[in-house]
C-alpha positions in Angstrom: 0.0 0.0 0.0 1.2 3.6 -0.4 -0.3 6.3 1.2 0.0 9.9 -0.1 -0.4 13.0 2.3 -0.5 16.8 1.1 -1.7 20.1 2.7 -2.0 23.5 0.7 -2.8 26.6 2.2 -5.7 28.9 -0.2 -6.0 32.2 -1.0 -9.0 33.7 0.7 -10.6 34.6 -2.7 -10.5 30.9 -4.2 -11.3 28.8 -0.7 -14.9 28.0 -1.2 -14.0 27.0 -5.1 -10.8 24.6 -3.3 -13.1 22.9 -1.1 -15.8 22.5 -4.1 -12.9 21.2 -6.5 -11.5 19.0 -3.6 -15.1 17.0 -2.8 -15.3 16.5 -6.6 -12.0 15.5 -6.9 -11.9 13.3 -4.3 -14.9 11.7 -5.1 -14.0 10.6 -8.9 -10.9 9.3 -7.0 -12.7 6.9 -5.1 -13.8 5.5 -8.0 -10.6 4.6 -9.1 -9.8 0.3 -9.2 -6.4 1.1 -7.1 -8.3 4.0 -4.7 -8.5 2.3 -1.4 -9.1 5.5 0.4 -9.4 9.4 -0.5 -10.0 12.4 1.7 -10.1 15.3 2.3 -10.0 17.8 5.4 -9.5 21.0 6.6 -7.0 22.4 9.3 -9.0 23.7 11.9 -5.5 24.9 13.5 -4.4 26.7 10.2 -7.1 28.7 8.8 -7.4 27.8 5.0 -5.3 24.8 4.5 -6.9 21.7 3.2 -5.5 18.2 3.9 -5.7 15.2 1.9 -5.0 11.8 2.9 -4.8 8.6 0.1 -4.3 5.2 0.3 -3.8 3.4 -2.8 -2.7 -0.4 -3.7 0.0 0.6 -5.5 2.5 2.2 -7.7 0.4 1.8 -10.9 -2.9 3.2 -9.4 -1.1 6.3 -8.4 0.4 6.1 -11.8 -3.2 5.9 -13.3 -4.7 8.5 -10.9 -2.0 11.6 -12.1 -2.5 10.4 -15.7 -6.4 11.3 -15.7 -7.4 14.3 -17.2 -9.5 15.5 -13.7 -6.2 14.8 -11.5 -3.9 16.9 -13.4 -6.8 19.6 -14.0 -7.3 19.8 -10.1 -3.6 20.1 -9.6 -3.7 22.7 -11.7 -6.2 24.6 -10.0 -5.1 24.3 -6.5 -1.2 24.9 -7.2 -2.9 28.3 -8.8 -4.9 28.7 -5.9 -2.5 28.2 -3.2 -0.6 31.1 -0.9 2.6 28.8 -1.3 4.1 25.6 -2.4 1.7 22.9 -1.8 3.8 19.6 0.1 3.1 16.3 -1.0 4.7 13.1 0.5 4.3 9.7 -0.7 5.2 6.4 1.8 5.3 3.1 1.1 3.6 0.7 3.0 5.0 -2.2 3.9 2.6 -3.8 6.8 -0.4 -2.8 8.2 -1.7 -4.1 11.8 -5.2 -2.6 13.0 -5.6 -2.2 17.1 -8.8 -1.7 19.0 -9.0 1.2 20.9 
């Protein structure tokens, strides 16, 4: 599995249209064959900053997620709408153990 994190801070002006984008966007992604999980959240200790949080099988669904038309056109948008560089980080997986709390 290989889970991909990113934040982005908006500009004021083009907030309401991130978060629209970002519900779309994620969305489509969940419909995605390799899309195990994809969400979306925002800071509520930086004002304007959205969070996204993926899971995805593998290397060749993240490959097939940035090659779609919507991916790259949301990517678009949001690096145009950000106040700075957005960060991405991608980590590889290699065991998963789920605990009840």
């Amino acid at each position: 599995m290989i889970l991909i994190t990113s934040t982005v801070t908006i500009t004021p002006e083009h907030f309401d249209d991130a978060v629209d984008f970002s519900r779309r966007h994620v969305a489509a992604s969940r419909l995605e064959a390799g899309c195990l999980t994809h969400q979306y959240f925002e800071d509520p200790e930086q004002p304007r900053t959205l969070v996204f949080l993926e899971a995805w099988k593998d290397q060749a669904a993240i490959d097939f997620h940035f090659a779609q038309s919507y991916s790259q056109k949301f990517a678009t948008a949001i690096k145009s709408w950000s106040e700075g560089p957005a960060g991405l980080e991608i980590h590889t997986v290699s065991e998963t153990k789920r605990l009840e709390l």
